[in-house]
mmCIF file as gemmi writes it, N, C-alpha and C atoms, coordinates in Angstrom:
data_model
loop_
_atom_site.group_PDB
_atom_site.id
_atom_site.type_symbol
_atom_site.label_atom_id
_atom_site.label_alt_id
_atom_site.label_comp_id
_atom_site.label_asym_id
_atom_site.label_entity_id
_atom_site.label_seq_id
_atom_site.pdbx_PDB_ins_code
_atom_site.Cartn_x
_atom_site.Cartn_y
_atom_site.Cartn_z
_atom_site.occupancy
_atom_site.B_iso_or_equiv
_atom_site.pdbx_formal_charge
_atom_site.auth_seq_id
_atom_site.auth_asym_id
_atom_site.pdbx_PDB_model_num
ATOM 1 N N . UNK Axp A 1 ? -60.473 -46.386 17.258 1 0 ? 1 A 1
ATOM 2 C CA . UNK Axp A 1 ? -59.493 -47.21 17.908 1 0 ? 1 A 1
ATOM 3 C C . UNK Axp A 1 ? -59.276 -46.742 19.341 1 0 ? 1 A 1
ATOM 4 N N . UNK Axp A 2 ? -59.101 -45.852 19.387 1 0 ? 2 A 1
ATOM 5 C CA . UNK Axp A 2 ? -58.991 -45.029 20.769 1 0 ? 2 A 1
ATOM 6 C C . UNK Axp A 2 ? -59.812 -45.156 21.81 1 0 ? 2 A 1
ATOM 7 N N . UNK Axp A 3 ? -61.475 -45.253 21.536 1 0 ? 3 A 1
ATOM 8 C CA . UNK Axp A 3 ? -62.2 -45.343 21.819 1 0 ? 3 A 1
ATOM 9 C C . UNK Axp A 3 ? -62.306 -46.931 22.799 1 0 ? 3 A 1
ATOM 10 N N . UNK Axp A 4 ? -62.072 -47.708 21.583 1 0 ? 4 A 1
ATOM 11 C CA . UNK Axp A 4 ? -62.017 -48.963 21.977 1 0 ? 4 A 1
ATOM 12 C C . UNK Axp A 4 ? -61.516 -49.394 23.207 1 0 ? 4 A 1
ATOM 13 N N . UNK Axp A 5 ? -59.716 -49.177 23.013 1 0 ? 5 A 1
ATOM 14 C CA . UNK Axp A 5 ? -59.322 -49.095 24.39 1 0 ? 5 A 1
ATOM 15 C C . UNK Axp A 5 ? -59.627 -47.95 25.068 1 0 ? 5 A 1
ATOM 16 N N . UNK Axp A 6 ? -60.384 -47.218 24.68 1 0 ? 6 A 1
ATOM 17 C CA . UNK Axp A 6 ? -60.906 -46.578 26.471 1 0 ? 6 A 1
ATOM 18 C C . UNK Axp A 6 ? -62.252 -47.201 27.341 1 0 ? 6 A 1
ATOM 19 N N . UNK Axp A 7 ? -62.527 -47.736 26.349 1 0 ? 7 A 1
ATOM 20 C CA . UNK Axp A 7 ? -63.854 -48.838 27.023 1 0 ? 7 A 1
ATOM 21 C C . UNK Axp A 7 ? -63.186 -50.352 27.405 1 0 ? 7 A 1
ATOM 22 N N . UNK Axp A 8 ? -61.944 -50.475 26.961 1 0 ? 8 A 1
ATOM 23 C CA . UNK Axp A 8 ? -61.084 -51.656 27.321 1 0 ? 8 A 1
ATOM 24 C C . UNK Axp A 8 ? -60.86 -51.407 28.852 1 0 ? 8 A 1
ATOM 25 N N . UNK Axp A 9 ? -60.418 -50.469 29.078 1 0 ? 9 A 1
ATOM 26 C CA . UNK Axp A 9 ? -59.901 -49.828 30.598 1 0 ? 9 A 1
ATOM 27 C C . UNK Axp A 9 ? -60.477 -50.078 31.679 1 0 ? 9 A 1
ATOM 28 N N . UNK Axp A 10 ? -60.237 -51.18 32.457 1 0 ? 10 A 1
ATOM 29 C CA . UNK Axp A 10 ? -61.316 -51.108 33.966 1 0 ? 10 A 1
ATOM 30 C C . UNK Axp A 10 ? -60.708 -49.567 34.249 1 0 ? 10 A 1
ATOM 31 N N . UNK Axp A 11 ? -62.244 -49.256 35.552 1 0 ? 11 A 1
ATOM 32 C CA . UNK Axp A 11 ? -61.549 -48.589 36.749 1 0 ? 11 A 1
ATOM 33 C C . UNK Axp A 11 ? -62.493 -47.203 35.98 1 0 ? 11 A 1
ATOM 34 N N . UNK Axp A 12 ? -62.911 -46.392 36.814 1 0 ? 12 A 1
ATOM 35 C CA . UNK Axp A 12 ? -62.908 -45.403 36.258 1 0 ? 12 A 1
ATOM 36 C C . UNK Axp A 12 ? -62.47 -43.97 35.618 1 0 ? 12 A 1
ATOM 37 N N . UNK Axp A 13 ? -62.785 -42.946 35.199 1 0 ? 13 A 1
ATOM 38 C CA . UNK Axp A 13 ? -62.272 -41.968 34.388 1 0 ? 13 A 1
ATOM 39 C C . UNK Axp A 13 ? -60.933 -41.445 35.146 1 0 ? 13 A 1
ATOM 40 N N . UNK Axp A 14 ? -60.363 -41.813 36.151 1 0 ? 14 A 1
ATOM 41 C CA . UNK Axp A 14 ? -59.151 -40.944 36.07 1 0 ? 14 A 1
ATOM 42 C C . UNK Axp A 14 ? -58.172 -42.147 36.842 1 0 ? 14 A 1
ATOM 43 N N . UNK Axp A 15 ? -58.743 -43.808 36.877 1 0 ? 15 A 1
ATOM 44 C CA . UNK Axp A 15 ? -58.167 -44.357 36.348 1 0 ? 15 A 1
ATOM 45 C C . UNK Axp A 15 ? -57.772 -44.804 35.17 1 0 ? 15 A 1
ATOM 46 N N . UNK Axp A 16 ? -58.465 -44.504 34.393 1 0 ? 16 A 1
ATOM 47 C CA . UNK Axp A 16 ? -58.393 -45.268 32.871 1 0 ? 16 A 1
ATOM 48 C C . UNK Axp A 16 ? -57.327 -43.992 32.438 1 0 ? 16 A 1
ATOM 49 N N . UNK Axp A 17 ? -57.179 -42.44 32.699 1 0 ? 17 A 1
ATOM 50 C CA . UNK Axp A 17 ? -56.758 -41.843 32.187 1 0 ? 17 A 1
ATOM 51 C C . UNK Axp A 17 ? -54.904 -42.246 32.346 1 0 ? 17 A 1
ATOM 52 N N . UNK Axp A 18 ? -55.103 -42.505 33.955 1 0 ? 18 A 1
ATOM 53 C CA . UNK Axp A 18 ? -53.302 -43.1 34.235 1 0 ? 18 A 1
ATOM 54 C C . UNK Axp A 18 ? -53.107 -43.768 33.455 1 0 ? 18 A 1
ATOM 55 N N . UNK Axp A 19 ? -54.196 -45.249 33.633 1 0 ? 19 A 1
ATOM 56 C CA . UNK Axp A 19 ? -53.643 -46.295 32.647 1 0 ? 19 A 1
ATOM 57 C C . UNK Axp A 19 ? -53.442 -46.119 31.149 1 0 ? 19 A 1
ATOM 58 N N . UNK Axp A 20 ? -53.976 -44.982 30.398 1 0 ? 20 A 1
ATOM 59 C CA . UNK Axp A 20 ? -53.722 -44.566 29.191 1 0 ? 20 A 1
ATOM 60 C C . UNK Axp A 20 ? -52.054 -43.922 29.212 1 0 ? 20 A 1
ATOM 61 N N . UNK Axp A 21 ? -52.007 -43.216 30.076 1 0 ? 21 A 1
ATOM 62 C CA . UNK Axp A 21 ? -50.197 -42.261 29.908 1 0 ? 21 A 1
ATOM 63 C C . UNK Axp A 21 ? -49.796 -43.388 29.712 1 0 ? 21 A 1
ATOM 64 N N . UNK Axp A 22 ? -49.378 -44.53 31.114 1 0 ? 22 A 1
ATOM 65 C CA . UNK Axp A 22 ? -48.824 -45.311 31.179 1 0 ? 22 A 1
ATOM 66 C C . UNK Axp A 22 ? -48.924 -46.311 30.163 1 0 ? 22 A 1
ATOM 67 N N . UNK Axp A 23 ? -49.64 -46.428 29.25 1 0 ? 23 A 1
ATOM 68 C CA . UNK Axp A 23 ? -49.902 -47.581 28.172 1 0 ? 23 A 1
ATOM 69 C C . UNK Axp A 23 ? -48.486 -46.231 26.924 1 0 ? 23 A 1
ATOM 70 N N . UNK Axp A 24 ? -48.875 -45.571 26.966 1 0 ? 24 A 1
ATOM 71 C CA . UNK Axp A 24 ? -48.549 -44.198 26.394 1 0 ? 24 A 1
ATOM 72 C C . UNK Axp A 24 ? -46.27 -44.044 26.711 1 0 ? 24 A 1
ATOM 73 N N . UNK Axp A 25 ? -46.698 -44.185 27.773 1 0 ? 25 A 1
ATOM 74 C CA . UNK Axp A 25 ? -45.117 -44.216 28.204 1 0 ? 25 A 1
ATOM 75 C C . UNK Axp A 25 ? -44.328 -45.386 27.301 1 0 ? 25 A 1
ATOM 76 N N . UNK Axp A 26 ? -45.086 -46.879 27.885 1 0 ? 26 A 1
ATOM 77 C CA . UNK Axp A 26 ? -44.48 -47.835 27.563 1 0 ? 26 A 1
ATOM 78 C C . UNK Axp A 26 ? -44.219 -48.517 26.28 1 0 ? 26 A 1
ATOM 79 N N . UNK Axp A 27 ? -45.187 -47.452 25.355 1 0 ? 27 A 1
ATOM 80 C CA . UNK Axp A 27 ? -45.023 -47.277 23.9 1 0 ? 27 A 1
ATOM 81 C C . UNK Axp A 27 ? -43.894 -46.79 23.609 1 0 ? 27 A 1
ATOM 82 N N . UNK Axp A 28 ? -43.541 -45.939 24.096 1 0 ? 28 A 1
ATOM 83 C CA . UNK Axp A 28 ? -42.741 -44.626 23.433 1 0 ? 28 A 1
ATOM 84 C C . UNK Axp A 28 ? -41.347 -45.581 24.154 1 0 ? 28 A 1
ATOM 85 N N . UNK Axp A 29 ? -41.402 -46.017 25.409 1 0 ? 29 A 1
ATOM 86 C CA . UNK Axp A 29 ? -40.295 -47 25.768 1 0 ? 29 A 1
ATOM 87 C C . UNK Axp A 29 ? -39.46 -47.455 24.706 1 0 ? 29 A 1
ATOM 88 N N . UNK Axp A 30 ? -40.756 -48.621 24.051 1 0 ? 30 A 1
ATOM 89 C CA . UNK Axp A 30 ? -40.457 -49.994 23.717 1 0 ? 30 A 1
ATOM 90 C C . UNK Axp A 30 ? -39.733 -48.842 22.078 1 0 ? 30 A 1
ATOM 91 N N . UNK Axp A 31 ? -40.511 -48.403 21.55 1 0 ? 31 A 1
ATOM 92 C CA . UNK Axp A 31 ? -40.17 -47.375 20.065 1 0 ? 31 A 1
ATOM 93 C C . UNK Axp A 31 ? -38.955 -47.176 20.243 1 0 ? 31 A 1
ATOM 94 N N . UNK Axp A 32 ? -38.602 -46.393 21.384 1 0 ? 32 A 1
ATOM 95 C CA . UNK Axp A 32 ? -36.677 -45.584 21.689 1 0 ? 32 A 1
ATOM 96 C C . UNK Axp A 32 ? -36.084 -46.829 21.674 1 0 ? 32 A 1
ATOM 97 N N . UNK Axp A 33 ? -36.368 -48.041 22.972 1 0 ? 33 A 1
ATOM 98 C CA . UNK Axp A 33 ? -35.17 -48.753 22.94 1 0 ? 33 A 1
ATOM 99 C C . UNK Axp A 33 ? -35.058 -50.103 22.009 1 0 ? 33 A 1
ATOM 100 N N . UNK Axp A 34 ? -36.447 -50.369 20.928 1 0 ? 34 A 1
ATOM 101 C CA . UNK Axp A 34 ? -35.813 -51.4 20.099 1 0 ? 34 A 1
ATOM 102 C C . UNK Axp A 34 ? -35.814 -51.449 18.678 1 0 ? 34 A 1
ATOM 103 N N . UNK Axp A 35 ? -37.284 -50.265 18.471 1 0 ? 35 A 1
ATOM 104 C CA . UNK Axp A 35 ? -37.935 -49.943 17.23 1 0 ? 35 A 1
ATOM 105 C C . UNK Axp A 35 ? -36.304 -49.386 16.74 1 0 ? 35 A 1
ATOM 106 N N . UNK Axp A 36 ? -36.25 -47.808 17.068 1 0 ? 36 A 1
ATOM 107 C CA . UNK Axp A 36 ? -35.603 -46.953 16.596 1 0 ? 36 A 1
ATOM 108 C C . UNK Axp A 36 ? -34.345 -47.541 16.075 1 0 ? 36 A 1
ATOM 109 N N . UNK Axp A 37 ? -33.523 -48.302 17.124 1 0 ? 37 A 1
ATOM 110 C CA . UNK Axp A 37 ? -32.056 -48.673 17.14 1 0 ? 37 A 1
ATOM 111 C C . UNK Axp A 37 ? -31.879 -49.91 15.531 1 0 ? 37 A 1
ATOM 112 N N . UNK Axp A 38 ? -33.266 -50.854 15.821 1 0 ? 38 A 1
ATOM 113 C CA . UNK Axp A 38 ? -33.18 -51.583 14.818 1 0 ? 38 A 1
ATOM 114 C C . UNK Axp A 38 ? -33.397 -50.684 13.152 1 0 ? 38 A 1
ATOM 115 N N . UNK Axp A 39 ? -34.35 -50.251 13.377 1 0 ? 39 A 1
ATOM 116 C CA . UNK Axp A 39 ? -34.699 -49.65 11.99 1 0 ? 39 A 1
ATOM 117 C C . UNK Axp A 39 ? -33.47 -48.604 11.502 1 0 ? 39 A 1
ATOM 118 N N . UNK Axp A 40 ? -32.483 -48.256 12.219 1 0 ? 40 A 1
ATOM 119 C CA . UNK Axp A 40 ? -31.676 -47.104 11.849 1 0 ? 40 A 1
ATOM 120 C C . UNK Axp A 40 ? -30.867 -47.316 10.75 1 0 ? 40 A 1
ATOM 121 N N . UNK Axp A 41 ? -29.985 -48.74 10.711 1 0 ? 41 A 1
ATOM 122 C CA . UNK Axp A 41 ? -29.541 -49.011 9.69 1 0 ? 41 A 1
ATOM 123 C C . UNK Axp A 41 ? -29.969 -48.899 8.265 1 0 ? 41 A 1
ATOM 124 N N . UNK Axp A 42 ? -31.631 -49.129 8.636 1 0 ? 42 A 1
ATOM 125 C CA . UNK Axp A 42 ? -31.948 -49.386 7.075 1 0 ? 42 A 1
ATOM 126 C C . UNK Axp A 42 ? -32.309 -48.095 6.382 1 0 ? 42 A 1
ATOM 127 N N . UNK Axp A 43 ? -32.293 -47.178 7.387 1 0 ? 43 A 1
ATOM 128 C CA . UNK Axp A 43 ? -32.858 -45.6 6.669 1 0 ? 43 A 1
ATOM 129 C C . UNK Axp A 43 ? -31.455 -44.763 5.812 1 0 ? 43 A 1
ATOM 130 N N . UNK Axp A 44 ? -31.798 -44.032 4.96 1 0 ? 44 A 1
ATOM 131 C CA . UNK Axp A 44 ? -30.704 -44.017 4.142 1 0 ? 44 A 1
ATOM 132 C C . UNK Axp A 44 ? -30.448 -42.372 4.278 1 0 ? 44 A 1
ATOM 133 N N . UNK Axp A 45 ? -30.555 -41.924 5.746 1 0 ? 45 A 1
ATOM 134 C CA . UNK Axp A 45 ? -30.6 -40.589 6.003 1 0 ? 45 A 1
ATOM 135 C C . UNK Axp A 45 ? -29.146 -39.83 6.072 1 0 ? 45 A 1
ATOM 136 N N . UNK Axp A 46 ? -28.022 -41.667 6.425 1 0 ? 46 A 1
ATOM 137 C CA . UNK Axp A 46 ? -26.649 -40.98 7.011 1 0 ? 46 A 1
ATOM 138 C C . UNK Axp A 46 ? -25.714 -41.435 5.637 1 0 ? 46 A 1
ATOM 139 N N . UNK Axp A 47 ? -26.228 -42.119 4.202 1 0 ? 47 A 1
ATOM 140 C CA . UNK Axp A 47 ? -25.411 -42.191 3.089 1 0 ? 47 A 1
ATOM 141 C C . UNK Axp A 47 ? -25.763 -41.021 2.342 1 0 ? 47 A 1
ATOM 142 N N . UNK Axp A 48 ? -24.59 -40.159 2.346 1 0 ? 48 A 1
ATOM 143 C CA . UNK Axp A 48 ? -24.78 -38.342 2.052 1 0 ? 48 A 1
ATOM 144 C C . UNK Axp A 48 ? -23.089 -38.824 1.277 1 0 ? 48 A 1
ATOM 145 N N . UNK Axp A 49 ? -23.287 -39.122 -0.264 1 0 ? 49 A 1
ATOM 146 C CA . UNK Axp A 49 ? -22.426 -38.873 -1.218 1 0 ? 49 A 1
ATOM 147 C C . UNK Axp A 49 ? -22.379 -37.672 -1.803 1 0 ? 49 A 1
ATOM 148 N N . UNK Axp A 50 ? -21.185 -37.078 -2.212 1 0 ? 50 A 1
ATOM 149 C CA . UNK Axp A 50 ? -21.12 -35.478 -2.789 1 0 ? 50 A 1
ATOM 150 C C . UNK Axp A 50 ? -19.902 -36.173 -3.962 1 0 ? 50 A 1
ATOM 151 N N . UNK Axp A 51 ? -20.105 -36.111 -5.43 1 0 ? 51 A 1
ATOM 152 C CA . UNK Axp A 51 ? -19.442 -35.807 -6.306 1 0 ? 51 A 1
ATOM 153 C C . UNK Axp A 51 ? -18.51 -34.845 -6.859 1 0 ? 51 A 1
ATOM 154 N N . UNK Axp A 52 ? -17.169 -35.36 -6.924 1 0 ? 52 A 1
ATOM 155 C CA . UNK Axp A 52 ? -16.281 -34.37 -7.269 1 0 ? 52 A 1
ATOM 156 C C . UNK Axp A 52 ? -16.234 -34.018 -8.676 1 0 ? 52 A 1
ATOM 157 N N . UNK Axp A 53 ? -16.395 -33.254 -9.106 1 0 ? 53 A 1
ATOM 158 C CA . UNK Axp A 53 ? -16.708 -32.737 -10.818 1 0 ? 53 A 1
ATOM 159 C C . UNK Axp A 53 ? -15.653 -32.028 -11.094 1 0 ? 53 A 1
């Protein structure tokens, strides 16, 4: 896969390398500001019940 888009990439080797961070950045962007926020609700990391016995 990786591969793929590195032969996707005009420009050569240390353009393609920017355009990789930057493909790289705007991943990690889009993950923090819509992935994360949406999916949070549904993870069941913050319902922490303790039984009184």
């Amino acid at each position: 896969m990786y591969g793929f888009i590195w032969r996707l990439l005009p420009g050569n080797t240390w353009i393609k390398a920017l355009l990789s961070i930057v493909l790289a950045l705007a991943v990690v962007y889009v993950l923090f500001q819509y992935v994360f926020p949406w999916a949070e609700p549904l993870l069941p990391f913050n319902d922490v019940t303790v039984d009184n016995q």
